[in-house]
N, C-alpha and C positions, 0 to 999 in steps of 0.2 A: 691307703695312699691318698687316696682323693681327698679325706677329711685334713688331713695336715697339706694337703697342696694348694684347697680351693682359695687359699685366703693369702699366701705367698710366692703361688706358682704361676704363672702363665698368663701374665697380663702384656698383651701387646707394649703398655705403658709401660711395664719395670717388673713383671713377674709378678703383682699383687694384684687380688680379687678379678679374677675372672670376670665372677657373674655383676663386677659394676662395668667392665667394657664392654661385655657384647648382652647384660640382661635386657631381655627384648621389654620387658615388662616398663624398663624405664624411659626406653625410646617412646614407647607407646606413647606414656603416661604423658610427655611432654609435646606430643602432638595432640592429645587431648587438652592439654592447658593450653597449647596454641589455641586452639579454633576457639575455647572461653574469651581466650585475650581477642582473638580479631572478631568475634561476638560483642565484647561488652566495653573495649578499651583498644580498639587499633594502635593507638600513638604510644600506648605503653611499653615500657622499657622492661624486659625481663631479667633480672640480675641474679646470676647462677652462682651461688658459693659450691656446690655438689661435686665431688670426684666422679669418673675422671676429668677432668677440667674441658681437656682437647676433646675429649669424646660426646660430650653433651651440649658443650659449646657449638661443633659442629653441627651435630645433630638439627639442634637448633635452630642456627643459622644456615643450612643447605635444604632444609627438608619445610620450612616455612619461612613467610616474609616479617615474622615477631622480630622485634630488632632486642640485641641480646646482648650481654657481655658479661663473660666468666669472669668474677674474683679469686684469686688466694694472695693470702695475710703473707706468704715466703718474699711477695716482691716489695713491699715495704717492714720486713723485719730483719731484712738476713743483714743491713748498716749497721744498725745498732748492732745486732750478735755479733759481726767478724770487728769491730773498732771496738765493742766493750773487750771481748778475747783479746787482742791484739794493745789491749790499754794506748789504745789511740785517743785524741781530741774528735770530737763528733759536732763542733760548732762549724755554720758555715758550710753545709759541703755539698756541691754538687754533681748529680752523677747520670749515668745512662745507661739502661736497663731492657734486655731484648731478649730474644729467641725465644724457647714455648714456654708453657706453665710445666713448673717442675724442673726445666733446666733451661729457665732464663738466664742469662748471662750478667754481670758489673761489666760492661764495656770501657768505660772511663768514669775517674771519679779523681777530681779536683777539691782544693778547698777555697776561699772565699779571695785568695788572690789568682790564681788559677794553676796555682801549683800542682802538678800530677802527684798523686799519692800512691801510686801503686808501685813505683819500687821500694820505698820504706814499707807496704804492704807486705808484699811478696817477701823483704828480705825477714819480718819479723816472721810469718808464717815460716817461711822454712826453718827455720830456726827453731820454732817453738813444737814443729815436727819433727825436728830430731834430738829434741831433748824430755820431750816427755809424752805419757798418755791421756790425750785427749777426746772431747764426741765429737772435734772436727775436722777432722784426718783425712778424711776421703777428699773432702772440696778444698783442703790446702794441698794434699797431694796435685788436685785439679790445678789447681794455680802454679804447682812447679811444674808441670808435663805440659800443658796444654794451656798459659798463659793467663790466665783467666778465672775470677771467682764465681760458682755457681750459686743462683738465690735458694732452692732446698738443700733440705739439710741431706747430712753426709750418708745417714743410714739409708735414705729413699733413694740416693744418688748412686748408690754401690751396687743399689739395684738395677740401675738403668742401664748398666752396661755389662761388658763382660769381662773387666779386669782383674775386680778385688773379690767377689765369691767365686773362687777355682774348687772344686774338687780336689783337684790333684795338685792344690795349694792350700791348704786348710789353714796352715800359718799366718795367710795373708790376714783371715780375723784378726786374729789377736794384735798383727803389726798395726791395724790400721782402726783398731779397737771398732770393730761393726756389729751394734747392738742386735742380733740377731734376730732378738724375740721383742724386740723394743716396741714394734707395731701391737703386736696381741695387747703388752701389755699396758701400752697407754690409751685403749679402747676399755679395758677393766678400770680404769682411774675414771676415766673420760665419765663411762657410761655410773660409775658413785658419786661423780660432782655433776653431774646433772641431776641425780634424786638427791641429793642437796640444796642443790642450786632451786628447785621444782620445789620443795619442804618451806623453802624462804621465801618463796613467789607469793605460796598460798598462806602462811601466816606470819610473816615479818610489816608488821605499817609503815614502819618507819626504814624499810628500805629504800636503799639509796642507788644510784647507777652513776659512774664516769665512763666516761666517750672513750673508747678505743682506737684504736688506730685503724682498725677497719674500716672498706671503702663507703659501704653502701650508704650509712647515713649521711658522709661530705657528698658523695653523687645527690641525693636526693637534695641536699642545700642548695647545692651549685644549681640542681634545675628549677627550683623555685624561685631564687632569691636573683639569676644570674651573676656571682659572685665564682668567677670561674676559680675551678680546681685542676691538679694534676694527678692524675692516678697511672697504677701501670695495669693494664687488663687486656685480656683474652678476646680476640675478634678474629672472624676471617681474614686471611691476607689478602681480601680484596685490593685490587690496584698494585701488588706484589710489595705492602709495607716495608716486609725484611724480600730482599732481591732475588734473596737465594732458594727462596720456598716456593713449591706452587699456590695459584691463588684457594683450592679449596681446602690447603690446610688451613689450622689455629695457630694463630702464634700471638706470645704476648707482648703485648709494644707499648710507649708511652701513649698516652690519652690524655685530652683534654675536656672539660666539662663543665658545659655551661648552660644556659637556658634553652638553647637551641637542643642540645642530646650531649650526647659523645663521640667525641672526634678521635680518630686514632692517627696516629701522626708515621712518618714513613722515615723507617731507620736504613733503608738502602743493602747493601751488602754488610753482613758479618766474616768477621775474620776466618780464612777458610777449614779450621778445624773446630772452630766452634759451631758453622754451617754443617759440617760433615757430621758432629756430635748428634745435631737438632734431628737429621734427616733419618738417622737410624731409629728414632721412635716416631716422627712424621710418616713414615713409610709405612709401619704398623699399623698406627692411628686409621689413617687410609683405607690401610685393608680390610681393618673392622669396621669402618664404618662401610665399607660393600658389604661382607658378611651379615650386617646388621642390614643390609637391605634387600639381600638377596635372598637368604636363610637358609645358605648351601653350606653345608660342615666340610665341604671344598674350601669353600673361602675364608672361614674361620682355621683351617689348617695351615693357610698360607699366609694369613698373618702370625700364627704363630713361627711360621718359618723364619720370618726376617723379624721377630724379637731376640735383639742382641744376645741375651743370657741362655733362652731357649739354640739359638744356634750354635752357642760358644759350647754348650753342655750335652746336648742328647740329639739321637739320631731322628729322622724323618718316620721313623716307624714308632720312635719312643713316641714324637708329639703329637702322632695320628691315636696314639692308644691313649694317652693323658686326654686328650680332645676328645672321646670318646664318654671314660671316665667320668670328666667333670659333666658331659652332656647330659649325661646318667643322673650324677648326684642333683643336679638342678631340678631332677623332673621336670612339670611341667611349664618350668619357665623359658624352657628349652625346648619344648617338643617341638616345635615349627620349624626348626633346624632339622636338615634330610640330608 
């Protein structure tokens, strides 16, 4: 059981990989890079691509004074994917983008006269949900129930709650097409286009590189050049950015960046069911991040309590023995845990 669970089951974040929310090995590791950084570089900026996003981010930023900010590619991709889907115009358009990493929010999104787009949005999604099978079902579902488009994609999203994986719904798969195995198997692509990618590094001369849309290299522009940029990224809710969060959670908000650092800008209140969404993995996060400082398999049991899918699915006894289980399978990256 443990082997098929450790990598899809019981993550405070959405039911995957365990041992990246609470492995002690990587909290460590990152307070050892601190003390390098306020060693050799105080003023340096530490810039996290690494999952889980909230998890290490906080770590980070609660547990040292390294100034930090988590990336993921979902908050500047997910425009182009639902306006290419939805055969929309993509010229001109501006928009506003909040709540955590993994289920930030499209708040508003206008085009270049200030037209609201999102009931031609919303009407073609529904639409295009009830006439055929698509990979983005779950987050237009989102948008019919709950108002609103989410920036990850639909399979990570199904996980973070307890809607669309029912047991005693198995239907809901296939209605809402939720690629089950979809994670294993783009980690087995992933990890062949890296020993590719690695085969060309080492003997191609004449290789070439184009800039992606990822943050890190415009951050680093912006702080050399003072040529400010906009990004969306992951910071403490210091100062209560989004209104609705406590300040020692993550959450991801608009930034701005320029020679000076990284400014994270203050999005106020979110609409109250998209706050209510945020808070159900905010609470978790939380939790493991005590469990991760405590290193009581009390506290690791308790944030498995308030993980949405673990509550909606198995008893109090079921996730004291999974918790147990995975404790086991970890060995010794786990032992410190009592």
């Amino acid at each position: 059981m443990v082997k098929s669970m450790k990598k899809v089951v019981l993550t405070p974040e959405g039911l995957k990989k365990l041992e990246d929310e609470l492995e002690y090995l990587k909290v460590e590791k990152r307070k050892e890079i601190a003390e390098k950084i306020k060693e050799c570089c105080p003023d340096a900026w530490v810039i996290n691509y690494t999952n889980p996003m909230s998890m290490l981010t906080l770590a980070m930023g609660r547990a040292t004074k390294i100034k930090t900010i988590g990336l993921c590619h979902s908050h500047q991709e997910c425009i182009p994917m639902l306006f290419g889907m939805l055969d929309l115009p993509q010229d001109g358009l501006n928009y506003r983008i909040a709540g955590i990493n993994h289920m930030a929010w499209l708040l508003k999104i206008v085009d270049r006269h200030g037209v609201d787009l999102y009931p031609e949005i919303r009407r073609r999604a529904l639409e295009m949900n009830a006439g055929e099978k698509h990979w983005d079902m779950v987050r237009f579902d989102y948008m019919d129930k709950l108002g609103y488009y989410c920036t990850e994609s639909s399979e990570h999203n199904a996980e973070y709650n307890p809607f669309y994986i029912k047991p005693a719904y198995p239907e809901l798969i296939d209605r809402f097409n939720i690629p089950l195995d979809e994670y294993p198997r783009r980690c087995i692509n992933q990890i062949a286009g890296w020993k590719e990618m690695s085969e060309k590094l080492l003997t191609d001369p004449n290789l070439t590189h184009t800039r992606s849309t990822e943050y890190a290299s415009y951050i680093m522009e912006a702080m050399v050049t003072g040529k400010p940029f906009a990004i969306g990224g992951n910071v403490l809710n210091t100062g209560h950015l989004i209104s609705d969060f406590p300040e020692n959670a993550c959450v991801e908000v608009p930034c701005l960046v320029d020679a000076m650092g990284i400014h994270p800008t203050r999005v106020g209140a979110l609409p109250p069911v998209l706050a209510a969404m945020n808070m159900t993995n905010i609470n978790t996060q939380l939790l493991t991040i005590e469990a991760a400082r405590t290193r009581k398999k009390e506290d690791i049991l308790r944030a498995v309590m308030l993980e949405p899918r673990c509550a909606a699915i198995l008893s109090i006894d079921d996730m004291a023995k999974m918790v147990d289980e995975l404790l086991e399978a970890h060995g010794p990256y786990m032992a410190m845990y009592h």
